[in-house]
C-alpha positions as CSV (number, residue, x, y, z in Angstrom):
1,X,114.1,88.5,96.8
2,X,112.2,88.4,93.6
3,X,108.2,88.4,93.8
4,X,108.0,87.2,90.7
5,X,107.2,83.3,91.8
6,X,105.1,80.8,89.8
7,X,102.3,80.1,92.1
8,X,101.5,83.5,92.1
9,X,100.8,83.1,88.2
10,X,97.5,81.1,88.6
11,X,94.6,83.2,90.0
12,X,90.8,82.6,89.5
13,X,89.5,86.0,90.1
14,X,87.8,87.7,88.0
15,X,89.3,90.4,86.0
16,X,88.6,94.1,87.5
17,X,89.5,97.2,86.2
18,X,92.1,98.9,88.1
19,X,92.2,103.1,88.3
20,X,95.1,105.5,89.4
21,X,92.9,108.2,91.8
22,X,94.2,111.5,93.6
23,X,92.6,113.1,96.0
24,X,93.4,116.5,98.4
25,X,96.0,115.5,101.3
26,X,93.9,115.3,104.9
27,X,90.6,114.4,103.2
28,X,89.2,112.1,104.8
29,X,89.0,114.2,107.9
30,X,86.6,116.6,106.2
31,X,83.2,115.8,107.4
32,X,81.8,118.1,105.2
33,X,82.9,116.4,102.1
34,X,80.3,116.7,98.7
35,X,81.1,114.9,95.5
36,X,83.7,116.4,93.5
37,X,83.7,115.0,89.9
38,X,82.4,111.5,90.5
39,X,78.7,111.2,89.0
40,X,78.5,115.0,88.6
41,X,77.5,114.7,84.8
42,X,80.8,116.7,83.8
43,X,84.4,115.2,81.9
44,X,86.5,114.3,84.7
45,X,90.1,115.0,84.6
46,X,92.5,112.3,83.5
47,X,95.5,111.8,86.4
48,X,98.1,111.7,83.2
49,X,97.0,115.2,81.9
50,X,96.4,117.0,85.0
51,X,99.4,115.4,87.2
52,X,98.7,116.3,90.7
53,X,102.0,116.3,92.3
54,X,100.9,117.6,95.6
55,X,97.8,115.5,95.9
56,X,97.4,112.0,97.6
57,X,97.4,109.2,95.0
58,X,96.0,106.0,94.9
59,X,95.3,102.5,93.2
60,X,91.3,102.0,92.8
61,X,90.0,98.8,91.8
62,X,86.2,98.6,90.4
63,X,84.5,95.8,88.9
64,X,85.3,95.4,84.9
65,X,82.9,96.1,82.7
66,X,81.7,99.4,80.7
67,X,81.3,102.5,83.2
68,X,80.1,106.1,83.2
69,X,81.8,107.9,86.2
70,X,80.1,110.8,85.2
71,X,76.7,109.1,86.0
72,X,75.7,109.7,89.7
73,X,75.0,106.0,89.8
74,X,79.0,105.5,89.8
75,X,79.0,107.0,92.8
76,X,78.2,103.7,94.8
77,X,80.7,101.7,93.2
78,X,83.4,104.6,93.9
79,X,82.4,104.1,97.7
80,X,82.4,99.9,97.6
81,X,85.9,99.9,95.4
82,X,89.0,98.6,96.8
83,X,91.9,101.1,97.7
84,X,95.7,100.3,97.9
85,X,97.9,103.2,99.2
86,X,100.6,104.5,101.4
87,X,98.9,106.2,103.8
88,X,101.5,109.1,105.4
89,X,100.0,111.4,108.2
90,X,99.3,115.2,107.1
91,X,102.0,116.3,109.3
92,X,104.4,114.3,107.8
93,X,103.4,115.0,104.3
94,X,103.4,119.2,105.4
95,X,106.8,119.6,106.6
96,X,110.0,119.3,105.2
97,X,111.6,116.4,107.6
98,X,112.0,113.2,107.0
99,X,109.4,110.6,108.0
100,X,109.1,107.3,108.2
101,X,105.3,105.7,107.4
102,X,104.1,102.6,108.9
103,X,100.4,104.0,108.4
104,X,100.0,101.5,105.4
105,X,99.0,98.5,107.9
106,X,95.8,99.7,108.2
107,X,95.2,99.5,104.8
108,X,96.9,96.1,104.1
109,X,93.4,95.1,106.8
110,X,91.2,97.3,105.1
111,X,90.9,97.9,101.4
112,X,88.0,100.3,101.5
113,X,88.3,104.4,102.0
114,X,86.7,106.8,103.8
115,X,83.5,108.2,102.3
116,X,85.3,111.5,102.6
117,X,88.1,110.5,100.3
118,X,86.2,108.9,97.7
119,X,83.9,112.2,97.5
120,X,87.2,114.6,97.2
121,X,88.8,112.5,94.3
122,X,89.8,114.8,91.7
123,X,91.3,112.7,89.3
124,X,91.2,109.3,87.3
125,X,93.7,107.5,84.8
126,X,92.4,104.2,83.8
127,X,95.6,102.0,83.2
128,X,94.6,98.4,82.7
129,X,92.6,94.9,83.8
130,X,93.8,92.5,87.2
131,X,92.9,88.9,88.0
132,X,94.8,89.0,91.0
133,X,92.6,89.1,94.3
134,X,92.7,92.1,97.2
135,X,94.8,89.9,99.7
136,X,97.4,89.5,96.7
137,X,97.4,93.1,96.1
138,X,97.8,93.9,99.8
139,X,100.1,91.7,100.2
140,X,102.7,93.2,97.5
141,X,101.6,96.4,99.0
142,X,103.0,95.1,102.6
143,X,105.9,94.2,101.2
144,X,107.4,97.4,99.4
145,X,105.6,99.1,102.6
146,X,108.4,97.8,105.5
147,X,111.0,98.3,102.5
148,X,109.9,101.6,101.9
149,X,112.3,103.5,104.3
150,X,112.0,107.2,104.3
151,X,108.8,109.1,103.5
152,X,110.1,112.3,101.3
153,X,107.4,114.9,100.6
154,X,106.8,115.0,96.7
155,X,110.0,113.1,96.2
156,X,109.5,109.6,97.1
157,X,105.7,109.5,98.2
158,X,102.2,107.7,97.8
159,X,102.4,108.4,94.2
160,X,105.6,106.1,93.1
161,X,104.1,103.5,95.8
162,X,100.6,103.7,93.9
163,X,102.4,103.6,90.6
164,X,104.5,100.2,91.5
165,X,101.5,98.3,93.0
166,X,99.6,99.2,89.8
167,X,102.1,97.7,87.8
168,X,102.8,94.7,89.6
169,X,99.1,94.0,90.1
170,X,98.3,94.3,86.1
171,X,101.5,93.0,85.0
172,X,101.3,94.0,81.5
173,X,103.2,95.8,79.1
174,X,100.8,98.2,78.0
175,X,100.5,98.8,81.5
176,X,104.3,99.1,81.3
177,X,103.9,101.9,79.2
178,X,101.4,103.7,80.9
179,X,102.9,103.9,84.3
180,X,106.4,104.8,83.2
181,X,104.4,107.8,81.0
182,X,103.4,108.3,84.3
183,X,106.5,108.6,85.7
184,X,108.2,110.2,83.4
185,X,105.7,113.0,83.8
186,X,105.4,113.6,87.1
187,X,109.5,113.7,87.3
188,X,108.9,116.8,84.8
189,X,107.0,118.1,87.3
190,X,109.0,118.1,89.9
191,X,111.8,119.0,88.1
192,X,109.6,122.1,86.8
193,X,109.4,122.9,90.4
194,X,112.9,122.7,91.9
195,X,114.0,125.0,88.7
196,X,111.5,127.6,90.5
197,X,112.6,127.6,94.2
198,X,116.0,127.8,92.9
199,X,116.0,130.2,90.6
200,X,113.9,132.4,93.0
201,X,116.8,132.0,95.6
202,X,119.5,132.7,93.2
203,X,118.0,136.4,92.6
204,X,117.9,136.2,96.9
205,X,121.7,135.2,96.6
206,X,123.0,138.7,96.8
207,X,120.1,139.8,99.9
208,X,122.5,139.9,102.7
209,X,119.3,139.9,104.8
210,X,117.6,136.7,106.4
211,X,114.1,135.2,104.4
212,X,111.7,132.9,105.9
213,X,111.6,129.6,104.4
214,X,108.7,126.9,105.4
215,X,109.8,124.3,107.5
216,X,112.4,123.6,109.9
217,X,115.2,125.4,107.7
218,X,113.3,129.2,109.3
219,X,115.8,131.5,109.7
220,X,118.8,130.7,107.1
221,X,120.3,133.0,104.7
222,X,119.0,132.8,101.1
223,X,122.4,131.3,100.0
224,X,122.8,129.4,102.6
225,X,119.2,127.9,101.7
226,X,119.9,127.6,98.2
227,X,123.1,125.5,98.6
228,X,121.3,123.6,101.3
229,X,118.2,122.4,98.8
230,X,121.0,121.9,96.0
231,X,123.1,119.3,98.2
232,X,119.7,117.9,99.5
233,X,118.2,117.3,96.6
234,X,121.0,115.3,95.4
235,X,121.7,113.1,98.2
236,X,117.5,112.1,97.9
237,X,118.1,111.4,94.0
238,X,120.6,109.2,95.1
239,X,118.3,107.4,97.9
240,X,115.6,107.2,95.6
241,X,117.6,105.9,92.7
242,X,118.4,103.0,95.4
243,X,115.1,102.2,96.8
244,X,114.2,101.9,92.7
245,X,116.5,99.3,92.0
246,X,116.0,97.6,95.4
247,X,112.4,97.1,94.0
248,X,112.7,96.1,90.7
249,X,114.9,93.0,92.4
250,X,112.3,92.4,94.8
251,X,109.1,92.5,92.1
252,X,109.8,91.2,88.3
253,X,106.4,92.9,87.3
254,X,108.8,96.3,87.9
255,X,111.2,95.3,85.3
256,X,108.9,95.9,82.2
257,X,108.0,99.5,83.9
258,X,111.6,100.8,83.8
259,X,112.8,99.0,80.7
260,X,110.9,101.8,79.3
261,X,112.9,104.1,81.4
């Protein structure tokens, strides 16, 4: 099914300005939360340039116009902005098995955060303009949500979902280009970081000893772990490569994104 249908074309709302955010995973149960980098007079780190892989990411939406999130009077508009995300549980997004998320119906309801999550954002990318409305956006966002399948930790997470619902709510190719930077990027990233773990088990290869690894996989042998991760990690490329092109047929907007690709 393509989402790419001409009544959808025609929307009279204004234009707003539409932000890729990250903040810590489990923040909004921190009670104790203080302003980060919003309205704290200092340069706040751009999403692109910092790429926080292990952080919760998100698609803001503010009103349009010329801002200064440094200036503590940004800090009100942080708090009344829309939010569009796939909210995941900490546990799930922790541990190394497989969950699925339904979490993201709360959100499709409600497009506002938690006070304690707008304080703990650490980062902003600014990608583009939107005419389309919040029950549009939630609505695309509902829709990749019960296609979504699988949560995997930083392998299919929050941060391609907030990167597709950016796209397909500004539509554009600059926008195009800027979230497939984006993905590009982050796939470095990860890539940087699967190099690590397995290159620190292949010196473990030869320790006929057992090593702790996190998660459920406690207790196997180093080699054992290694070729575990290797085969794993290519049977979730493969599920991810899917769930890519499954989108890009439902959502048209996705098509500009990974022409780029």
């Amino acid at each position: 099914m393509n989402t790419g249908r001409s009544e959808d074309l025609c929307d009279p709302s204004p234009a707003r300005r539409c932000l890729l955010v990250s903040c810590p995973l489990g923040s909004q149960n921190d009670k104790n939360a203080k302003w980060g980098v919003i309205g704290k007079e200092q340069a706040i780190p751009c999403l692109f340039s910092v790429m926080p892989i292990r952080q919760h990411w998100a698609l803001c939406i503010i009103p349009n116009g010329e801002h200064d999130y440094m200036s503590p009077n940004s800090q009100q508009m942080f708090l009344d902005a829309a939010y569009f995300d796939l909210g995941v549980e900490l546990s799930s997004q922790a541990c190394f098995s497989l969950s699925t998320s339904h979490s993201y119906d709360d959100v499709h309801h409600n497009a506002s955060w938690p006070a304690a999550s707008v304080k703990s954002i650490t980062a902003i990318y600014d990608v583009g303009l939107t005419h389309r409305g919040n029950d549009w956006i939630a609505q695309r966002g509902f829709e990749m949500c019960t296609a979504w399948g699988k949560y995997l930790r930083i392998l299919w997470n929050c941060q391609h979902f907030a990167v597709f619902l950016t796209q397909i709510t500004i539509d554009t190719d600059m926008s195009a280009k800027k979230m497939c930077r984006i993905l590009y990027r982050r796939n470095e990233a990860v890539d940087n970081v699967r190099r690590t773990r397995h290159a620190g088990l292949g010196v473990m290869m030869g320790v006929s000893g057992l090593i702790p690894v996190v998660g459920p996989l406690l207790g196997f042998g180093s080699w054992a772990t290694a070729g575990i991760y290797m085969i794993t990690d290519e049977s979730k490329d493969n599920i991810i490569r899917n769930k890519v092109k499954e989108f890009t047929r439902r959502h048209i907007e996705l098509e500009k994104m990974f022409s780029y690709l």
